[in-house]
C-alpha positions as CSV (number, residue, x, y, z in Angstrom):
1,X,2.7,-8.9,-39.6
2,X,2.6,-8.9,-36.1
3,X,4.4,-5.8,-34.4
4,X,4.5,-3.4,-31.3
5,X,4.3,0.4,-32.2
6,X,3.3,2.7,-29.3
7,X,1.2,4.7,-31.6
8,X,0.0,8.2,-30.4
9,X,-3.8,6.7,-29.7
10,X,-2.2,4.0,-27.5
11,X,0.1,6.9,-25.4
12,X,-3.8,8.2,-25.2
13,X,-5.0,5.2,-23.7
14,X,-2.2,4.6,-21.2
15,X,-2.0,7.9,-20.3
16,X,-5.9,7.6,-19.7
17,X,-5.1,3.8,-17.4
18,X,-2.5,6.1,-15.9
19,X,-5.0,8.7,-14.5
20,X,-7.6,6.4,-13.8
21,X,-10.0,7.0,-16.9
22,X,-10.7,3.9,-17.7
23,X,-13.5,3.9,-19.8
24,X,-12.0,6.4,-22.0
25,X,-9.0,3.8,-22.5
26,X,-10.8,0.9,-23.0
27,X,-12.8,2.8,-26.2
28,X,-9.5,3.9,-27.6
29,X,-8.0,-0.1,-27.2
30,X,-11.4,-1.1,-28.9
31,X,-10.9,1.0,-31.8
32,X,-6.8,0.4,-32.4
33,X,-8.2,-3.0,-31.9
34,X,-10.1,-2.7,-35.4
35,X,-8.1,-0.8,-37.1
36,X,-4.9,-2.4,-36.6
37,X,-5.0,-5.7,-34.7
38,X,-1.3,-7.2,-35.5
39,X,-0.1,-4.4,-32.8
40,X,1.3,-6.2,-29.9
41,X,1.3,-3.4,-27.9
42,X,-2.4,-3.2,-27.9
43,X,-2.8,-6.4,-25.9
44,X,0.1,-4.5,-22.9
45,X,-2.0,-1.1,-22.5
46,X,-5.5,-3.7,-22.8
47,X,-3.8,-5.9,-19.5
48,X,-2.7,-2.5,-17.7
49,X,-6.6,-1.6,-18.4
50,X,-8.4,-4.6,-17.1
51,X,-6.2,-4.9,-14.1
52,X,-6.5,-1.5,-12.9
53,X,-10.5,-1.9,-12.7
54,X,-10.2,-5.1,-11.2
55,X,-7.9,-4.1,-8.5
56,X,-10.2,-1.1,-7.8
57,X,-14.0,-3.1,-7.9
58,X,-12.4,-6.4,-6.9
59,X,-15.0,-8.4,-8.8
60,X,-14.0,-12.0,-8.7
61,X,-16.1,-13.2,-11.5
62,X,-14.9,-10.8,-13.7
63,X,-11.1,-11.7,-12.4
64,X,-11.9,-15.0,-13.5
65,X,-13.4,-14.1,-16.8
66,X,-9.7,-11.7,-17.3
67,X,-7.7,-14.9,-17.0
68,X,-9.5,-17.0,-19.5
69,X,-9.4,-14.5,-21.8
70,X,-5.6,-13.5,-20.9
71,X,-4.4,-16.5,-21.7
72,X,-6.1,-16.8,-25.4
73,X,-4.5,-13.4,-25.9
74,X,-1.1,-14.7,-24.9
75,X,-1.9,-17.7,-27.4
76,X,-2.2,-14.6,-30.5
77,X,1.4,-12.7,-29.6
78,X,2.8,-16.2,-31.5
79,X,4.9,-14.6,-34.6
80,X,5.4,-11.5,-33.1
81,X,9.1,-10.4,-33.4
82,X,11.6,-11.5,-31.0
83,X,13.9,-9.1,-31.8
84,X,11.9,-6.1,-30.3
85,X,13.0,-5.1,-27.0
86,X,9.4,-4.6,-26.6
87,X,8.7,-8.6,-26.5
88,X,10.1,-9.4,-23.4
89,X,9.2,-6.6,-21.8
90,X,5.5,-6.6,-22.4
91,X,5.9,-10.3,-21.5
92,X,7.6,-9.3,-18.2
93,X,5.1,-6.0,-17.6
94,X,1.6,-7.9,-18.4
95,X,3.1,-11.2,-15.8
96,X,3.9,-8.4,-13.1
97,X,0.5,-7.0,-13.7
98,X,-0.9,-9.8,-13.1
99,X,0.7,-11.1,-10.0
100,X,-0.2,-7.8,-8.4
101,X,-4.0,-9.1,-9.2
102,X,-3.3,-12.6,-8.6
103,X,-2.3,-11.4,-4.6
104,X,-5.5,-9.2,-4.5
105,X,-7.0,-12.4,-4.9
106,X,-4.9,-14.9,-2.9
107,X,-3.6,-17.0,-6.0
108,X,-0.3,-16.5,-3.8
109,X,1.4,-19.4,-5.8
110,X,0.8,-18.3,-9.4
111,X,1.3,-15.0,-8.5
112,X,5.5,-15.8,-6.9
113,X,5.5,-17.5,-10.5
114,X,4.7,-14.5,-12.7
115,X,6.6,-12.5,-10.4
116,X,9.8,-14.7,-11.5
117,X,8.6,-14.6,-15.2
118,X,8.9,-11.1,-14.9
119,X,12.0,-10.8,-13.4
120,X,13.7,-13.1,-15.7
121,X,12.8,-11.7,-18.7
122,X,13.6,-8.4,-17.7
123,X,17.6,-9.2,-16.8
124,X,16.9,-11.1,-20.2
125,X,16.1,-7.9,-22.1
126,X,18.6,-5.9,-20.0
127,X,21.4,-8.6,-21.0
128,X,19.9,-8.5,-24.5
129,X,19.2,-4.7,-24.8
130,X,20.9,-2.7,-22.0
131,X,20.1,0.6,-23.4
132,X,16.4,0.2,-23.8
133,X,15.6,2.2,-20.4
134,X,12.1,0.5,-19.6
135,X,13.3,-2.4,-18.7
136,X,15.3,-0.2,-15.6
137,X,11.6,1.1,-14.4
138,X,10.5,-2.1,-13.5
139,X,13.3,-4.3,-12.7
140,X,14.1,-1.4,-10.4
141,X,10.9,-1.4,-8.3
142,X,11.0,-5.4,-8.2
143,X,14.5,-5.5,-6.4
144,X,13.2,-2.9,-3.7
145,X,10.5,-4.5,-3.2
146,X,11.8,-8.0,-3.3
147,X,14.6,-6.7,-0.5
148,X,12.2,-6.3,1.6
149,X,10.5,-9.5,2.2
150,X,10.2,-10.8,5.3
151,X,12.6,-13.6,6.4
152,X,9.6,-15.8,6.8
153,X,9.0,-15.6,2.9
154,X,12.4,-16.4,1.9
155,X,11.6,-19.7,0.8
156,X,9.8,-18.6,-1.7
157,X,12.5,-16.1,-3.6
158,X,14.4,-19.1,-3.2
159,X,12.7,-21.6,-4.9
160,X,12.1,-19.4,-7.8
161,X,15.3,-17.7,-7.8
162,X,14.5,-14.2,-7.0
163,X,17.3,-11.5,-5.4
164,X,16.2,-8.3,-3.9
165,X,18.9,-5.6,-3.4
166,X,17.6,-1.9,-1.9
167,X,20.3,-0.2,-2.8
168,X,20.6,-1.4,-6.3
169,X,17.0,-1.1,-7.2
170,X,16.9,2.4,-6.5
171,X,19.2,3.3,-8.1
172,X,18.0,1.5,-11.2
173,X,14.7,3.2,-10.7
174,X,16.3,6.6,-10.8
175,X,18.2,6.0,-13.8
176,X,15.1,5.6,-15.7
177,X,13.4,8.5,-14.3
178,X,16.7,10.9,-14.9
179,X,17.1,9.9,-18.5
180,X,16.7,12.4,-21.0
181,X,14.9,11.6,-23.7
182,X,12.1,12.9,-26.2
183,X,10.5,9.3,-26.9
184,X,6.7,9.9,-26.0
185,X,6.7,6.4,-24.1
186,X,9.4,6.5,-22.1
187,X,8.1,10.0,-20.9
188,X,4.9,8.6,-20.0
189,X,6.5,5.8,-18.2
190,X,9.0,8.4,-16.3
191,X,5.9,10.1,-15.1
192,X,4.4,7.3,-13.5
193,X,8.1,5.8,-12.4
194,X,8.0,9.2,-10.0
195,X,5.1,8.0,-7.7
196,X,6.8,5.0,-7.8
197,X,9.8,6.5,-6.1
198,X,7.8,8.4,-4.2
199,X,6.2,5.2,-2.5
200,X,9.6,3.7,-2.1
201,X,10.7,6.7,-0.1
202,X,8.1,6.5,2.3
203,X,7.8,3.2,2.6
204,X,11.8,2.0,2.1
205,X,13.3,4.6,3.0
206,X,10.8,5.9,5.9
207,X,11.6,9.4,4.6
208,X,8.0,11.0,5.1
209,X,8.8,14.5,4.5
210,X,10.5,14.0,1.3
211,X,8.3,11.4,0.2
212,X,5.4,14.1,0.8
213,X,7.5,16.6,-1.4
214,X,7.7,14.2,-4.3
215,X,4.1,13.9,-3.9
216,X,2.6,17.2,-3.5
217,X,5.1,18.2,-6.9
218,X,3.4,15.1,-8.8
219,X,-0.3,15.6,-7.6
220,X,-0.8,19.1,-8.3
221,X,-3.5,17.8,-11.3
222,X,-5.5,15.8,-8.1
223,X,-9.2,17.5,-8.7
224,X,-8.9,16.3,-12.8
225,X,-7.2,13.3,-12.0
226,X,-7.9,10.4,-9.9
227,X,-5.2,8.6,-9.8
228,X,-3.2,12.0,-8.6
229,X,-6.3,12.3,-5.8
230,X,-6.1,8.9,-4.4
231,X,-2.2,9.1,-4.1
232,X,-2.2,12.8,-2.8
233,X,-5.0,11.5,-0.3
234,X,-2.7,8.3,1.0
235,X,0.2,10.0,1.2
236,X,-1.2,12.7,3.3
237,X,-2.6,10.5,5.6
238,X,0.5,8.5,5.7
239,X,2.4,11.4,6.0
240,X,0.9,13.5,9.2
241,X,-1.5,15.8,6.9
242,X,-4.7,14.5,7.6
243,X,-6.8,18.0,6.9
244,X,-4.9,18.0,3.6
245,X,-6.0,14.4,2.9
246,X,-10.1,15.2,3.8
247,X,-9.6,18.6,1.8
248,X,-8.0,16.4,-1.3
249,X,-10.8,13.8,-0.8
250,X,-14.0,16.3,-1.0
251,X,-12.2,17.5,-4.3
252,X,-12.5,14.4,-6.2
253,X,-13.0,14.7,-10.5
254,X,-16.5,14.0,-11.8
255,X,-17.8,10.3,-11.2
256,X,-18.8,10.6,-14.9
257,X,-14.7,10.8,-16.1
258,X,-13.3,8.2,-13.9
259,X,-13.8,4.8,-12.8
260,X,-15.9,4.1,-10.0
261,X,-13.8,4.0,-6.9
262,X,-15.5,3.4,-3.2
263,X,-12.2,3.1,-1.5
264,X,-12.1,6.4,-1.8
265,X,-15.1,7.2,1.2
266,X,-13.5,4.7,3.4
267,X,-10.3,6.7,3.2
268,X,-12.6,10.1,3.7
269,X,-14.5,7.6,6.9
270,X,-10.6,7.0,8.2
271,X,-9.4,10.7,8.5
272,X,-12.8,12.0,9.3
273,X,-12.1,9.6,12.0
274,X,-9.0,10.9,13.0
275,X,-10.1,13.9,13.4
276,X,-13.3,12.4,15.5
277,X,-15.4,14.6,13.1
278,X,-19.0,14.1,13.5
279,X,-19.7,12.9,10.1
280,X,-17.2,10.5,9.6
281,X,-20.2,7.2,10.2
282,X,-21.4,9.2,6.6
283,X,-18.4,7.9,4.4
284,X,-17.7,4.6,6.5
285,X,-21.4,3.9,5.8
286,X,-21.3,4.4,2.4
287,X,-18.1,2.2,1.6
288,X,-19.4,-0.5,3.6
289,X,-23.0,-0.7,2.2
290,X,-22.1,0.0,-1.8
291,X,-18.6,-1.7,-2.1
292,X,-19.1,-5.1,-3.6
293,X,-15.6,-6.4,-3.1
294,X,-13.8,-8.1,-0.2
295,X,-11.1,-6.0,1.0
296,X,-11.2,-3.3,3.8
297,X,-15.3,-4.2,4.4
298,X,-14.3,-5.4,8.0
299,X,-12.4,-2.4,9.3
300,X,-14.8,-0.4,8.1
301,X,-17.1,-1.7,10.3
302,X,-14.5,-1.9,13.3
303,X,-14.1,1.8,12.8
304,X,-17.9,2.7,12.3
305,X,-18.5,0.6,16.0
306,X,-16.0,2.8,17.3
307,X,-17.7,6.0,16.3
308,X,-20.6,5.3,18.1
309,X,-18.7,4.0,20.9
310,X,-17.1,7.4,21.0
311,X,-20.8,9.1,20.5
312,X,-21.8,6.8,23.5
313,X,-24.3,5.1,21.1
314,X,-23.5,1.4,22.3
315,X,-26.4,-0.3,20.4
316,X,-25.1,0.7,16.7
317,X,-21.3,0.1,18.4
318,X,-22.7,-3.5,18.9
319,X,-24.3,-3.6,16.0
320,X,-21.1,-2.9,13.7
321,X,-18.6,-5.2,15.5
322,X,-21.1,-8.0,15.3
323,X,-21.1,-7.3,11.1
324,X,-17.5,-7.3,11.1
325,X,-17.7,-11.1,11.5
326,X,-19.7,-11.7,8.9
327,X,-18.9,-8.8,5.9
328,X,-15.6,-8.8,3.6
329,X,-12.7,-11.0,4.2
330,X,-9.9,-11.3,6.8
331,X,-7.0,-11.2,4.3
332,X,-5.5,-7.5,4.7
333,X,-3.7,-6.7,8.6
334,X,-6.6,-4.1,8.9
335,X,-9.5,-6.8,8.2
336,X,-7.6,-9.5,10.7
337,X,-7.4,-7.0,13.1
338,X,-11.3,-6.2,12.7
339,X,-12.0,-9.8,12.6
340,X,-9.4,-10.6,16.3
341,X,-11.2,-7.5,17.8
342,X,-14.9,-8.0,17.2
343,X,-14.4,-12.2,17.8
344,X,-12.4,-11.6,21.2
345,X,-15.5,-8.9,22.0
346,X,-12.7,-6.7,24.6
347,X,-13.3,-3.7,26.3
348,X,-13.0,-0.3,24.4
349,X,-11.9,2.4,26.8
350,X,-13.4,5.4,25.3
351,X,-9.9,7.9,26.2
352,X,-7.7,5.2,24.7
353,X,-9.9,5.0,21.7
354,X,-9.4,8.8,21.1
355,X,-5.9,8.5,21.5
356,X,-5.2,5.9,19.3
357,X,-7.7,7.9,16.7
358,X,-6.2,10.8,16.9
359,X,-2.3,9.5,16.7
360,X,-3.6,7.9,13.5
361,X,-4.4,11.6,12.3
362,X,-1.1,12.6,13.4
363,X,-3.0,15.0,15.8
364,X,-0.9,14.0,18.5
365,X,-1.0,17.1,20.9
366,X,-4.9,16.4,21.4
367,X,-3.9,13.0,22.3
368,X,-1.5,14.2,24.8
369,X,-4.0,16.1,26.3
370,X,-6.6,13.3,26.5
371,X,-3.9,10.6,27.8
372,X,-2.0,13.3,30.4
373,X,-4.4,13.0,33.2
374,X,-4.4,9.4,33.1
375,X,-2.3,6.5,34.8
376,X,-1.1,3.1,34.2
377,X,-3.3,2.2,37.3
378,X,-6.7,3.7,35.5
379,X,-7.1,0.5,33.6
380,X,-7.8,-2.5,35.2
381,X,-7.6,-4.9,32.0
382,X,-4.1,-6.0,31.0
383,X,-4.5,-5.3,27.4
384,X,-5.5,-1.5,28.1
385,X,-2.6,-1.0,30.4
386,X,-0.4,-2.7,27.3
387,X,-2.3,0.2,24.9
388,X,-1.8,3.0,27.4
389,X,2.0,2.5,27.7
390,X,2.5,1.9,23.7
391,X,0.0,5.1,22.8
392,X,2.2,7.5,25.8
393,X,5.3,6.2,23.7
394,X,3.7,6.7,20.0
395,X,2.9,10.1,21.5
396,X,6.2,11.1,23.1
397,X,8.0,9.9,19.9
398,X,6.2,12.0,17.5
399,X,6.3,14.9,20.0
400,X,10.1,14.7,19.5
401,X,10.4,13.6,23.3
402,X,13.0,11.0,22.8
403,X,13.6,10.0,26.0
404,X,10.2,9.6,27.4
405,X,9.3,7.5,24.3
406,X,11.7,5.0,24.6
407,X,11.1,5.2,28.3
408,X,7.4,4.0,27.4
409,X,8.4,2.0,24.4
410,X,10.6,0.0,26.6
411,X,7.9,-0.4,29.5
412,X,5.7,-2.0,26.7
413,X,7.9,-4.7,25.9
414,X,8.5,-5.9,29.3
415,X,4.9,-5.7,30.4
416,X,3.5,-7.4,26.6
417,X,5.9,-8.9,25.4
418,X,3.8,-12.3,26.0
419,X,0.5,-10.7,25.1
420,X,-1.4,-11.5,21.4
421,X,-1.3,-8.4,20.6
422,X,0.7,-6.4,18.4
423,X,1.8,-3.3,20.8
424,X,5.4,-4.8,22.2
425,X,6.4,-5.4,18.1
426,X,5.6,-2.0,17.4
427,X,7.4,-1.3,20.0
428,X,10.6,-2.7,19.4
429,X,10.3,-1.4,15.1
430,X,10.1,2.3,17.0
431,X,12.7,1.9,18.8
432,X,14.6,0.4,16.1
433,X,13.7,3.7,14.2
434,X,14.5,5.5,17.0
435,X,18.0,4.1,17.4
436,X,18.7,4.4,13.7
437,X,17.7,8.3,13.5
438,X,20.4,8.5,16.1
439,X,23.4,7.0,14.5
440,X,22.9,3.2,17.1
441,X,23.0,1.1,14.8
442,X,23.5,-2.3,16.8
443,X,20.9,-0.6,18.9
444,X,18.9,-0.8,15.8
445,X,19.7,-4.1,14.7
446,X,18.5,-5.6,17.9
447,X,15.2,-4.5,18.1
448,X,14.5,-4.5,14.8
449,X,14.9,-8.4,15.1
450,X,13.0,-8.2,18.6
451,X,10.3,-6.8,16.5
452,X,10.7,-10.0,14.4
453,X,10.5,-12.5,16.7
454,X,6.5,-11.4,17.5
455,X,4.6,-13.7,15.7
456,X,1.3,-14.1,17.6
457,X,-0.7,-10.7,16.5
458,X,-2.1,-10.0,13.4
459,X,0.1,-7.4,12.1
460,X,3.0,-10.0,12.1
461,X,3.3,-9.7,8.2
462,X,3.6,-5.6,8.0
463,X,5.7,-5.1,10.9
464,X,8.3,-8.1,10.1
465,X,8.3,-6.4,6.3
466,X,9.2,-2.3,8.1
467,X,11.4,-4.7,10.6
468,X,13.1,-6.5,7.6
469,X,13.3,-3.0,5.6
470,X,14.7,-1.5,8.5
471,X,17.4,-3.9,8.9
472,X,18.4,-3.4,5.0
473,X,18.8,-0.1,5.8
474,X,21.4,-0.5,8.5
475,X,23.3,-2.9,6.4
476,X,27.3,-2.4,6.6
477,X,26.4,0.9,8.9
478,X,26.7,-0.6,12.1
């Protein structure tokens, strides 16, 4: 008889999809597979399995393959008990799964559909079993997450009947990861739930510091573990630790116990590059030449043509932003921006470059140095004069000069706030930041939606998102 028993093989294996290892997991699933195929839960861990590797290698075909066979599997879970709090769950887990794939991929319709499968049948199996706390892990994240969708999406939670709430979803998330409890699962789950949090502080909250503390508590495994090393390694760099990011990235476990994962040199390439090390073209290189999927390809190329534009090496400069029009895809902010840049073919001024680079590493007193001797009147093309006032003010800001960064901040807007380009939005979201840290919150408000109104760059959909999130924040404040 069909049933769903987390049996202490399958904690194996989705501990194993947890850290990465997923070779190891799909052996174990293989093997519960045979001995006891009526487990329900087999097919859940199998789903968290396949869509981990596929979000990692990005192989279409084999995407395509994973929903054929998806949907005979859903086909076998008829007779399975009803009555388990596990049923809707896995129902709601494996359509979330899914839609997080389904994105990767640009199935943007299906995937706003399995994200309301999921969400339904979770407040289903809250409704129907309130104390069974997994449902609280992921119902949790989705409201976050959902709160924070641009204005220009709306239309889509609406048709579908999806409500975000900040506030409430955090606070659903914690629950779960504050309730004592000896089951093996739920443990397992809490673990995992904790870099979830984690991301939602930095990225929600905008809490860097404590979102690096959650992190560096939850990562300390990062040279055995990959998913701990890839976390530890985007965090940092999101963070302000670039050294600690290249000194977590040269330490990553053996190729021969995790899953293949190339990102990982195009993150080493990016804070090589913010660091303007000289062997940062090494990593870039690598990523762009042996990754076979579609994301991040183009940026990768953008940077590499800025290395050698830094090295004074204009021929492989040319050479890479003439590739970035032809490799990967332009579906990521990164890869539009690569694709904007290296179609438009503007001028690269080699100080501004190794501003911007080093700001991205967080290195921002070598940008100040680099940027001090220079004036507004140095640059003769509009666009640079637009970058050199927006970098002074990135500087200033994270240099804790208040004033002079929204003097700068400020300047930016009026001078391109009609320029395609994305420098007077971010702007107005770091003022908005700005304002909030200090207690102004109409302040806030109204450059958050000044940042809002940009539409005409191609970081519209991240910065309305932090501009939306921001605004969420305020809420009832002002």
């Amino acid at each position: 008889m069909a049933h769903y028993t987390f049996t202490p093989q399958l904690l194996k294996a989705q501990n194993a999809v947890f850290e990465l290892r997923l070779h190891e997991a799909k052996r174990i699933i293989e093997q519960e597979l045979k001995s006891d195929p009526e487990n329900r839960m087999i097919d859940l861990v199998q789903t968290y399995a396949e869509c981990s590797a596929l979000n990692i290698d990005e192989d279409r075909k084999r995407y395509q393959q994973m929903l054929l066979s998806f949907k005979t599997r859903e086909q076998n879970t008829k007779g399975a008990d009803e009555n388990s709090p596990y049923y809707l769950f896995n129902q709601a887990e494996k359509a979330l799964q899914l839609a997080v794939l389904k994105l990767k991929f640009q199935d943007y319709v299906s995937a706003v559909f399995d994200v309301r499968n999921a969400y339904h049948a979770l407040e289903e199996n809250i409704h129907a079993h309130p104390h069974f706390m997994l449902n609280y892990k992921t119902l949790g994240v989705m409201k976050t997450l959902i709160g924070t969708v641009p204005d220009s999406y709306k239309w889509a939670l609406r048709i579908v009947g999806l409500e975000g709430d900040i506030v409430k979803g955090t606070a659903m998330l914690q629950r779960f990861i504050n309730y004592p409890t000896k089951d093996e699962a739920v443990l397992l789950f809490q673990k995992n739930a904790r870099m979830q949090m984690a991301y939602l502080t930095l990225h929600v909250m905008k809490d860097k510091k404590l979102a690096w503390q959650q992190v560096d508590v939850l990562t300390k495994d990062y040279t055995t573990n990959l998913f701990s090393n890839w976390n530890r390694a985007s965090f940092a760099m999101k963070c302000g630790y670039t050294d600690e990011a290249i000194s977590t990235l040269q330490q990553v476990p053996p190729a021969a116990e995790t899953y293949r994962f190339d990102y990982l040199h195009y993150l080493l390439g990016l804070a090589k590059l913010h660091r303007l090390d000289e062997d940062a073209d090494v990593y870039l290189k690598k990523y762009a030449d042996e990754f076979k999927g579609e994301n991040y390809l183009k940026d990768a190329c953008l940077k590499l043509s800025w290395f050698y534009k830094i090295k004074g090496d204009y021929k492989q400069s040319d050479k890479y932003l003439e590739k970035v029009k032809t490799i990967g895809v332009a579906h990521l902010d990164e890869d539009k921006h690569a694709q904007k840049l290296a179609e438009q073919n503007e001028v690269q001024q080699v100080d501004l470059l190794k501003a911007r680079l080093l700001c991205d590493g967080s290195y921002f007193h070598q940008a100040a140095a680099i940027l001090k001797p220079k004036q507004l009147s140095d640059f003769a093309v509009d666009k640079l004069k637009a970058e050199f006032l927006y970098r002074n003010g990135r500087i200033y800001h994270e240099l804790n000069n208040t004033g002079k960064a929204i003097e700068y901040y400020k300047q930016c807007i009026d001078f391109a706030g009609k320029m395609p380009y994305y420098f007077a939005a971010n702007s107005c979201l770091q003022l908005g930041y700005i304002y909030e840290q200090l207690g102004y919150y109409q302040l806030a408000e109204v450059y958050f939606k000044q940042c809002m109104h940009y539409t005409n760059h191609e970081y519209k959909n991240s910065l309305q998102q932090k501009a939306k999130t921001g605004l969420k924040r305020i809420e009832g404040r002002k």
